[in-house]
N, C-alpha and C positions, 0 to 999 in steps of 0.2 A: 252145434255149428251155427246154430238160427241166432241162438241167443249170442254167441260172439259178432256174429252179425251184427246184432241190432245195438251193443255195446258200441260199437264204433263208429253206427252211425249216429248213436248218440252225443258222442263225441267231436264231432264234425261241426264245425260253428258251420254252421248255413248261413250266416250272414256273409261269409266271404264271396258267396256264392249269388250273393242277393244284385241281382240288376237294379240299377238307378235311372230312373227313369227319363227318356228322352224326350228334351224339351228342344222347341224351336228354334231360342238361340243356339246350342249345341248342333244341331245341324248347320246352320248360317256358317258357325264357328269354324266347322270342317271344309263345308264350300267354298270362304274366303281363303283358309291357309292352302286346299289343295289348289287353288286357282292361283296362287302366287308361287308356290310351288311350280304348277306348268309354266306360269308366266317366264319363272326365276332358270327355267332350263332350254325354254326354246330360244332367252336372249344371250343366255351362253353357246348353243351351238352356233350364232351368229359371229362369234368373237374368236381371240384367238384363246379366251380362257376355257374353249369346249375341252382340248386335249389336256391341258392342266385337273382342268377339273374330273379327267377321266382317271388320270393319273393318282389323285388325291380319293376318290373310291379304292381301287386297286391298292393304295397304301392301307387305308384304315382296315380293306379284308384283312392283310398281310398281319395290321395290329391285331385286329380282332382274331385270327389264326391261333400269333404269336402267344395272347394273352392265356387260349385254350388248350394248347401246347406245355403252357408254360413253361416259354423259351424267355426266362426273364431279360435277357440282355439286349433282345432286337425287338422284344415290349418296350423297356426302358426308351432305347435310342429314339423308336419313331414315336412314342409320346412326347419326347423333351425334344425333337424335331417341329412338331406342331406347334409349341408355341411361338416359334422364331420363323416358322414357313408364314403364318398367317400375316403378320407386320410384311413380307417379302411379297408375298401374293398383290397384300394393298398396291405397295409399292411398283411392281412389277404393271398390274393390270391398270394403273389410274387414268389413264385415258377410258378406260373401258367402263370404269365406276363414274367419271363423268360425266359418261355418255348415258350412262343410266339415270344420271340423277337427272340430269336435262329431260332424258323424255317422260320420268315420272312429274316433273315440274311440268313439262307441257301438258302431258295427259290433266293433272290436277287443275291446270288454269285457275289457280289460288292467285295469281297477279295478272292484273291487266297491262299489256305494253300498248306502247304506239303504233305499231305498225297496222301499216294501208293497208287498203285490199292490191293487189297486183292486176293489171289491168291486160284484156287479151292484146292490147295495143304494143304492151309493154313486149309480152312474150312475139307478135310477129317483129317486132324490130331485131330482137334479139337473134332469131332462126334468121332472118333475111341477112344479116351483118353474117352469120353463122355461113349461108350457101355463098355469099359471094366471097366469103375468104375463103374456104374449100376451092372452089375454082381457081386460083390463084397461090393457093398452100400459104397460106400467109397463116402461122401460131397465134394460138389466141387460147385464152381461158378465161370463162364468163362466170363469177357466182350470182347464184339469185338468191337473195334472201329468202327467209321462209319466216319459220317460228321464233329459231333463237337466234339471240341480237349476236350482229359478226362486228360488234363493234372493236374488236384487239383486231381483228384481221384487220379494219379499214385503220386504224393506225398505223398499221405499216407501211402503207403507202401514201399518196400524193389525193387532197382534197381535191374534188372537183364541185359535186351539187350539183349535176343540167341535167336535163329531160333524158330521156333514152330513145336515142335513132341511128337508125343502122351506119348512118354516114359518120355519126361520132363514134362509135365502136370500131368502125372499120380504119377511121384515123387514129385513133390511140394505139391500134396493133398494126400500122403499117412499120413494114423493117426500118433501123438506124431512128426512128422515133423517141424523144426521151422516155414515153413512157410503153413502150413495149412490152418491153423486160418484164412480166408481172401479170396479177388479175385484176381485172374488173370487179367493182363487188356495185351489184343491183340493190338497192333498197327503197322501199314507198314510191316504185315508178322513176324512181331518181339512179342516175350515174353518180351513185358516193364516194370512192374513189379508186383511181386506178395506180400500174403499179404495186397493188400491195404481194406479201410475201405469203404464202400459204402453208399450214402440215402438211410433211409427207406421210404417207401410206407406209407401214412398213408388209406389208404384204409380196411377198414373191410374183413377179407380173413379167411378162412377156419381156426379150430383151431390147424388141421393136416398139416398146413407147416407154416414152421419156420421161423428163422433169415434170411434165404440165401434165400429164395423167396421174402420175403419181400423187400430184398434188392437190389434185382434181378429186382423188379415192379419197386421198387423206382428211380432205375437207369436209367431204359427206359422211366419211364414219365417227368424226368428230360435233359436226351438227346435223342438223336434217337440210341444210343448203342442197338444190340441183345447180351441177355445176357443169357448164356444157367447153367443152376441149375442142380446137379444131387444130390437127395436127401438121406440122411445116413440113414432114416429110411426105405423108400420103395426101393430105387435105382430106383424110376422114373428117367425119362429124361424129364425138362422140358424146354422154351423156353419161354422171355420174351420180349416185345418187344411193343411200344408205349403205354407202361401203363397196357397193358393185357399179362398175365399168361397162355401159351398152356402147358395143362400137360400132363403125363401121355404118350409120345411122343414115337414110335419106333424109329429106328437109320435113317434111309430112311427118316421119317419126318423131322426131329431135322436138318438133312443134307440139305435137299430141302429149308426148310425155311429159314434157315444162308445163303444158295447160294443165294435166291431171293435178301437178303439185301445186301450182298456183288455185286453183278451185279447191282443192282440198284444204289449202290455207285461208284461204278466204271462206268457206261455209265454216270454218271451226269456231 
């Protein structure tokens, strides 16, 4: 018995068995892909591609089941499924892959743009136009530039160029106005132009706000813009900003919050 023993384990390449030894970059290696990995999951539970992509686990078990089973036909179907889901997925999700690629290009700041610092001057004009139209219920939707350029949004609407004070923002959104109808779009301390047309959100939201929150959401999950909403019906003050909606806001809040995103563009 000793000796059939020892026959076999004669037989046994031990080099299968042989560890290769761990270098530096091979850790680095693991670090970077698990960290883009965490990265590449905590930005899908932000999106709508969280439940797809739950969905898409859930199938491949079912593949992988299928293939163990050897149930060849529902192997077949969901492999030659894959290849025509994933072109549908792009398709499907490309707002959301935009969104991505924008903030790897901003994380990267591989290019330098123009854009000013924002100044706290800029932001009290903005809250103060913001509380005296709440008083009054007068709609309004304000974007403030940030990182990425909203240059197609300010396309859509009416050039202007002037400084930012509460008394011109509050005339551009007073009712029967030609330029009412629309946003503001803030950039480099400047009223660039009003009027313009914004994305909607396709998000499920309250049946109590309207056009200009929707558009308010849509804009922020599309860029990093804070977009501040004052509503015609209640005269809330609300505040939009990476995909979420802060309502119901006092003037102190609405203030605080546009300051955080403005310092935080300006130290980057």
């Amino acid at each position: 018995m000793l000796e059939y023993i020892k026959s076999l384990l004669a037989e046994v390449n031990l080099s299968l068995w042989s560890v290769t030894a761990i270098q530096l970059s091979d850790i680095v290696d693991i670090l970077v892909v698990a960290y883009l990995i965490y990265m590449l999951i905590s930005w899908i539970q932000h999106t709508r591609a969280w439940s797809v992509f739950k969905g898409i686990i859930i199938i491949i078990l079912v593949m992988a089941l299928s293939n163990w089973l050897q149930l060849n036909t529902i192997y077949w179907l969901i492999s030659n499924m894959f290849s025509v889901g994933i072109i549908a997925i792009i398709v499907l999700f490309q707002p959301e892959l935009r969104r991505a690629l924008e903030q790897i290009g901003r994380a990267g700041k591989l290019f330098g743009g123009d854009s000013q610092e924002i100044s706290k001057n800029t932001v009290t004009e903005i809250v103060s136009a913001a509380k005296s139209m709440a008083v009054v219920k007068t709609g309004a939707i304000i974007v403030l530039e940030r990182h990425v350029p909203l240059v197609d949004l300010v396309g859509t609407g009416i050039a202007i160029d002037a400084s930012v004070s509460s008394e011109l923002l509050i005339n551009i959104f007073e009712k029967n106005t030609p330029l009412h109808d629309g946003a503001v779009i803030i950039r480099n301390n400047r009223v660039t132009a009003a009027a313009c047309i914004l994305p909607l959100t396709e998000q499920d939201l309250d049946t109590e706000l309207g056009t200009r929150h929707r558009a308010a959401i849509g804009t922020s999950e599309q860029t990093d813009a804070y977009v501040i909403v004052i509503s015609e019906e209640s005269g809330k003050i609300s505040v939009a900003r990476a995909g979420k909606l802060y309502r119901g806001l006092a003037g102190q809040q609405a203030y605080d919050m546009l300051l955080e995103g403005v310092e935080e563009k300006n130290n980057a």
